[in-house]
C-alpha positions in Angstrom: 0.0 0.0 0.0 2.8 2.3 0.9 4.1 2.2 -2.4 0.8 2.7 -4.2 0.4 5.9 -2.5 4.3 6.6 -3.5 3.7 6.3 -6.9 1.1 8.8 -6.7 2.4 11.3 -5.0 5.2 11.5 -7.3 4.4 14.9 -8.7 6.8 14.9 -11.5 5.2 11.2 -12.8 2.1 12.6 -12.3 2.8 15.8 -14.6 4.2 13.4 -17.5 0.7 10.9 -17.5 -1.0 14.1 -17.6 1.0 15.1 -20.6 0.7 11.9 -22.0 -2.9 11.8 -21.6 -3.8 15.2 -22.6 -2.0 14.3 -25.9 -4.0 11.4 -26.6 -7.4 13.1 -25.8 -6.4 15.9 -27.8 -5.4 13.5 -31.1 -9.0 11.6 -30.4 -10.6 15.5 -30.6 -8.7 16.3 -33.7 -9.6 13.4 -35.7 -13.2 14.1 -34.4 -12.9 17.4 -35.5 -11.4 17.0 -39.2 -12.9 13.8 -40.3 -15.8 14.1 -38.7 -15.5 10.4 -37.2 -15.2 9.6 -33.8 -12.2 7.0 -33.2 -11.3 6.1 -30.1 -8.5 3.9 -31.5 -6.3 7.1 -31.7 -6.1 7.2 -27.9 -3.7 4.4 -27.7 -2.2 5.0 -31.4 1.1 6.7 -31.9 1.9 9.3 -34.1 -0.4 12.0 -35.2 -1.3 15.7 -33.4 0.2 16.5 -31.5 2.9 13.8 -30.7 2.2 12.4 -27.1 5.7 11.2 -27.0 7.1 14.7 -27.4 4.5 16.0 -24.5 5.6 13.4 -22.2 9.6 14.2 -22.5 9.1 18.2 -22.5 6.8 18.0 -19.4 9.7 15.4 -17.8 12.3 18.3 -19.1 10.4 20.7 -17.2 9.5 19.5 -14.2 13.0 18.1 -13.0 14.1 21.5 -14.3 11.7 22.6 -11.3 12.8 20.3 -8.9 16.2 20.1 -9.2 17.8 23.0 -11.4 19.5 22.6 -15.2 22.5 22.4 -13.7 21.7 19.3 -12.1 22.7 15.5 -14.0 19.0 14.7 -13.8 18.1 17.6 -15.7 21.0 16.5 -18.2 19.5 12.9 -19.0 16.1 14.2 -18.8 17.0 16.6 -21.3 19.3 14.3 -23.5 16.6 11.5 -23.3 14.1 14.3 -24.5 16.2 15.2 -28.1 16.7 11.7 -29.1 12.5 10.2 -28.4 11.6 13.9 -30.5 14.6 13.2 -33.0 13.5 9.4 -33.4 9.9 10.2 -33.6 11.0 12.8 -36.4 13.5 10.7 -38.2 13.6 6.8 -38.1 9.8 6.5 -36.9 8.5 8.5 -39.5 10.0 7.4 -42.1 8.8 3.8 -40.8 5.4 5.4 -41.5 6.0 6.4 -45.1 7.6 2.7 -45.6 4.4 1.0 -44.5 2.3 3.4 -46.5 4.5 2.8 -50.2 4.2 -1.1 -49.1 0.4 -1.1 -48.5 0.3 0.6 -51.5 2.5 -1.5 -53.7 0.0 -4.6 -52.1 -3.2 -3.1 -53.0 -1.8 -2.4 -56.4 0.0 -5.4 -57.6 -2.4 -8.2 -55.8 -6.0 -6.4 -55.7 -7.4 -10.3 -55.3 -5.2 -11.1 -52.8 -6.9 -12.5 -49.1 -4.8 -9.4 -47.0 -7.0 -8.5 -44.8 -7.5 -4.7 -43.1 -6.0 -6.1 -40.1 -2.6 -7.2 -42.1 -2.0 -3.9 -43.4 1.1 -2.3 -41.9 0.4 0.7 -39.5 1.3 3.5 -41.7 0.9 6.2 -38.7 3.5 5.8 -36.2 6.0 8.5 -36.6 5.5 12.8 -36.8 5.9 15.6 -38.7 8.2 18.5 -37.1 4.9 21.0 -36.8 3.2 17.7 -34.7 6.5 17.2 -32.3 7.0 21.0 -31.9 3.0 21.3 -30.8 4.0 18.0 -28.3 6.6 19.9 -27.2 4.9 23.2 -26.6 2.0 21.0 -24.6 4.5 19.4 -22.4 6.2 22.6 -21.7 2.8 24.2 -20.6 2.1 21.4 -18.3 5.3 21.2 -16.6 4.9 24.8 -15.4 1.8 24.8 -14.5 1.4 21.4 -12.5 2.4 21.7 -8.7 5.8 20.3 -7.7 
């Protein structure tokens, strides 16, 4: 029990679910809002607007900022683990995304008969632009200075 209430009174894990969360509501609202469709499935997807993953690192940037200074080593990994998730989810991710999309393509082209299934296709939305990491990161950055320490 002890470490139940622990965990959450961790203000600073507390901050980066919120982010997280926040980010994934907020994908589930856009989607609403420019397809007209609501799709629930974006909650738990990755990539799209804005980039949850980007949220989550900024508001972990933040907050140990808060806590323990930028000069401080924590600070330093938070911050160094915070370039490479937004540079991975910008670079390798993303062009994952584009892969998938040419080879689903290709499929659908080439063997329009053929018994693949929806389910088979690969997931052609897992990495992010630069505008959706730089609106991740703007959203994290918010909620690490306003969430109580």
């Amino acid at each position: 029990m002890k470490y139940i209430i622990e965990f959450f009174s961790n203000s600073i894990l507390m901050a980066v679910l919120l982010s997280w969360f926040t980010a994934q509501a907020l994908k589930v609202v856009f989607v609403l809002i420019t397809n007209r469709k609501f799709d629930l499935q974006r909650f738990v997807g990755s990539g799209g607007m804005p980039s949850s993953h980007s949220s989550l690192v900024m508001t972990l940037v933040v907050m140990v900022a808060r806590a323990d200074g930028i000069s401080s080593t924590t600070f330093a990994l938070a911050l160094a683990f915070a370039v490479i998730v937004m540079y991975d989810a910008m670079g390798v991710r993303r062009a994952a995304g584009e892969q998938a999309k040419t080879i689903n393509m290709i499929v659908e082209e080439w063997l329009p008969d053929s018994d693949m299934l929806m389910e088979d296709r690969l997931k052609e939305l897992i990495g992010h632009t630069p505008l959706q990491v730089l609106m991740g990161a703007i959203l994290g950055i918010a909620i690490g200075l306003v969430f109580p320490l």
